[in-house]
C-alpha positions as CSV (number, residue, x, y, z in Angstrom):
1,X,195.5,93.3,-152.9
2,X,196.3,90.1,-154.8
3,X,194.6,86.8,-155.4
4,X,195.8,85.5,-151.8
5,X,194.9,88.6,-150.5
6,X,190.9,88.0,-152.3
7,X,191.2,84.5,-151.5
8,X,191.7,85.0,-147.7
9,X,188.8,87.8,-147.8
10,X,186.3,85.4,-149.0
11,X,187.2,82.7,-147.2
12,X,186.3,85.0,-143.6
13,X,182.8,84.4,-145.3
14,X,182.7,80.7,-146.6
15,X,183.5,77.6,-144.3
16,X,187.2,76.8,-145.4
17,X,190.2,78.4,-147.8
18,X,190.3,75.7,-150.3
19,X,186.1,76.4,-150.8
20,X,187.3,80.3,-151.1
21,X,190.1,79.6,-153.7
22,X,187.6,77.3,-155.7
23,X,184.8,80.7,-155.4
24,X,187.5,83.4,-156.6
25,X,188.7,80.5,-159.4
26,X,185.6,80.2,-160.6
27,X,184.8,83.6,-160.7
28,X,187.5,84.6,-162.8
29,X,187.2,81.5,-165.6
30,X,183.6,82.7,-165.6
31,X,184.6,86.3,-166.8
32,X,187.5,84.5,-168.8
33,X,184.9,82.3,-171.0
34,X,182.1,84.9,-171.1
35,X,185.2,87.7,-172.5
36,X,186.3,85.0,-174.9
37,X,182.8,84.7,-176.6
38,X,182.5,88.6,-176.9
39,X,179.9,88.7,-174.0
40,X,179.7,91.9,-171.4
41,X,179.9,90.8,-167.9
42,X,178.1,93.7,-165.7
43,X,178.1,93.4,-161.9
44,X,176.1,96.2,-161.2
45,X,177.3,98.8,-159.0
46,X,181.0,97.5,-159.2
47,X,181.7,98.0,-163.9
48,X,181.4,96.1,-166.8
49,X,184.0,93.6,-168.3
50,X,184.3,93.4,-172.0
51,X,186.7,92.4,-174.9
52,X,187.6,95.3,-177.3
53,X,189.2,95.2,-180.9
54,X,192.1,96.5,-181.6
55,X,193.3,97.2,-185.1
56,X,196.4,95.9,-186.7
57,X,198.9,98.9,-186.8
58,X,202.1,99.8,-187.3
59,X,205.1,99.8,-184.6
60,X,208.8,100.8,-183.6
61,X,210.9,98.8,-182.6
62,X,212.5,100.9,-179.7
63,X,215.9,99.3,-179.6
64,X,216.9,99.2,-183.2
65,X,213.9,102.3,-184.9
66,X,212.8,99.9,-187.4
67,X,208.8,100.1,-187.9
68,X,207.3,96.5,-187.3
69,X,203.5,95.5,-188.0
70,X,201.2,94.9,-184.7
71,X,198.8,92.2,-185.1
72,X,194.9,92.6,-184.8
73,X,194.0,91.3,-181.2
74,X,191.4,91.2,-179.0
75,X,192.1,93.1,-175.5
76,X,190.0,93.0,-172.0
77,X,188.4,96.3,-171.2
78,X,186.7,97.1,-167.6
79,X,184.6,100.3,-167.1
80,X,183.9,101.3,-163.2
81,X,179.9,101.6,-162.4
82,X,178.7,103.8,-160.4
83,X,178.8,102.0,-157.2
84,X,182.8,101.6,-157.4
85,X,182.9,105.6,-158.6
86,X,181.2,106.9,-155.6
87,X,183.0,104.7,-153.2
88,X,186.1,105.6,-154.1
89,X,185.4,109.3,-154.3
């Protein structure tokens, strides 16, 4: 499934497509800004969105072997709840 694919999905539920792609937008710059200032975002029974630190550390280069440095960053992490678990299994 891809955004289209999500879009058209909520759309079945809302009164037009253009109202669904604003919902799924919205949705996703709400998680965006909440990730950005090192908030959790729990939907319970479907995981928990958060931003993880990662170190700076060392590299290689995989064309040429030379060791490069990697940048401290901040990466999006998502951890399955429960719900999402047993549904799948």
């Amino acid at each position: 499934m891809n955004k289209t694919d999500l879009i058209n999905e909520v759309a079945d539920v809302v009164s037009s497509k253009k109202e669904a792609q604003a919902a799924v937008d919205r949705v996703f710059a709400a998680i965006t800004k909440a990730l950005k200032k090192d908030d959790a975002v729990t939907i319970v029974g479907f995981g928990t969105f958060k931003a993880v630190k990662r170190e700076a550390r060392k590299g290689r280069n995989p064309q040429t072997g030379e060791t490069i440095k990697i940048g401290a960053r901040k990466a999006p992490k998502f951890i399955p709840g429960k719900g999402l678990k047993d549904a799948l299994n």
